[in-house]
C-alpha positions as CSV (number, residue, x, y, z in Angstrom):
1,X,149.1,86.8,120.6
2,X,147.4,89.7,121.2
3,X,146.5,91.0,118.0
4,X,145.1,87.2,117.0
5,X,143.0,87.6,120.3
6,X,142.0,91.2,119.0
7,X,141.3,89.9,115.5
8,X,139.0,87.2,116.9
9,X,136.9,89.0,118.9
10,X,136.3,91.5,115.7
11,X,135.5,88.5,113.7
12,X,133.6,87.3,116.1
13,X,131.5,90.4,116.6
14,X,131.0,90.9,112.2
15,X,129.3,87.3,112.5
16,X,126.9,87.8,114.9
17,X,126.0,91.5,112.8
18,X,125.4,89.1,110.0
19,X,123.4,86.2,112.1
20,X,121.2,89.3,113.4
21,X,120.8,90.8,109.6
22,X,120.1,87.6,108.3
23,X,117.8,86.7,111.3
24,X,115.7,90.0,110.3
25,X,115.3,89.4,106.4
26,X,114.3,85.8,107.2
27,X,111.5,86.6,109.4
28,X,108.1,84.8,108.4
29,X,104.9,87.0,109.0
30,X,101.5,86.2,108.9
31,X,98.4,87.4,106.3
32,X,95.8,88.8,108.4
33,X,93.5,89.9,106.1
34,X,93.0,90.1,102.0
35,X,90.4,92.2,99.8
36,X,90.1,90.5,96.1
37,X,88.4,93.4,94.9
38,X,91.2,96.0,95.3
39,X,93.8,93.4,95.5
40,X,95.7,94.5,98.7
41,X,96.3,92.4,101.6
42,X,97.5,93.0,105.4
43,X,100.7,91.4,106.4
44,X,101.5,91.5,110.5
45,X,104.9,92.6,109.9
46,X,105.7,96.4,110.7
47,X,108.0,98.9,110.9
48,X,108.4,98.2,114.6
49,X,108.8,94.4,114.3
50,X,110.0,93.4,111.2
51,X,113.2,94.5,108.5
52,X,110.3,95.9,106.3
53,X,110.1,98.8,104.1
54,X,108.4,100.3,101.7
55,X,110.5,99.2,99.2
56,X,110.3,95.6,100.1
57,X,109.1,93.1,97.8
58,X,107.2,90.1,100.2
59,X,106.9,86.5,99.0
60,X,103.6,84.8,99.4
61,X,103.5,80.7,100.4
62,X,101.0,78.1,101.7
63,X,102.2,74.8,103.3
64,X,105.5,75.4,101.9
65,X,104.4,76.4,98.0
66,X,105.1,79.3,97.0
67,X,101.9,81.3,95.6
68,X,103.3,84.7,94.5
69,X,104.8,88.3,95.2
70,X,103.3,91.4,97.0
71,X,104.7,95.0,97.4
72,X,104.5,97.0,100.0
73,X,102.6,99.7,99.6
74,X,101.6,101.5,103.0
75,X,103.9,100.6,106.2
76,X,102.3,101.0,109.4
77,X,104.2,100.7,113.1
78,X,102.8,96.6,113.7
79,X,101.6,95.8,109.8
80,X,101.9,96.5,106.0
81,X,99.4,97.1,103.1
82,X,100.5,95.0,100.3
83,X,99.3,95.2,96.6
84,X,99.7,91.9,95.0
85,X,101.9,91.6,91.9
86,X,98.7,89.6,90.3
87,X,101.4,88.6,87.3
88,X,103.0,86.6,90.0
89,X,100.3,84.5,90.9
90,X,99.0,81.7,88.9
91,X,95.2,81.8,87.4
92,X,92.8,81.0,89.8
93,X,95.5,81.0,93.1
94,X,94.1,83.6,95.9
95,X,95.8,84.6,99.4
96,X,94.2,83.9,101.9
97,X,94.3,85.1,105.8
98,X,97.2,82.9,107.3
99,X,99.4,82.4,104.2
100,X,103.2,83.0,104.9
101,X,105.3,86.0,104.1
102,X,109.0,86.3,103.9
103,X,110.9,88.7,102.7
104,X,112.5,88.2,98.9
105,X,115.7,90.1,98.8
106,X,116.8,90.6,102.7
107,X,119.3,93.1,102.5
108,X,122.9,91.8,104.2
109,X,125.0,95.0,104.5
């Protein structure tokens, strides 16, 4: 009985690890700010509030559609500078301040 109570509360505690991870990767940030002529934009997700890296590959969306990928390439404390992967992005679609940003691969483990 006591090694099925044992069992429960470690099984118990993995989940909620996984909830929190999961939480983390799913976490929708904001574009505050975009420059066309370089092509980078500003993401309000940071190292401080966010599961964001500089490895991280971001996924761009507007009212639910998805308009393309960005890489991180400069990681602040509250933001990141994102190069857009222009392949991603259809002809003529541009970010634009208040777009959505998830994350595209949340890491699990």
């Amino acid at each position: 009985m006591a090694s099925n109570q044992a069992e429960v509360e470690n099984l118990s505690g993995r989940l909620s690890d996984i909830r929190v991870k999961i939480d983390r990767g799913s976490q929708v940030g904001t574009v505050t700010a975009v420059d066309p002529i370089w092509g980078f934009v500003v993401v309000n997700q940071g190292a401080s509030n966010s599961n964001v890296t500089e490895e991280t590959s971001l996924l761009v969306s507007r009212n639910g559609q998805y308009l393309g990928r960005l890489k991180v390439s400069s990681l602040e404390r509250n933001q990141s500078i994102c190069d857009m992967e222009t392949d991603s992005f259809r002809l003529g679609v541009r970010v634009q301040p208040g777009d959505s940003v998830i994350i595209a691969n949340p890491t699990l483990n």
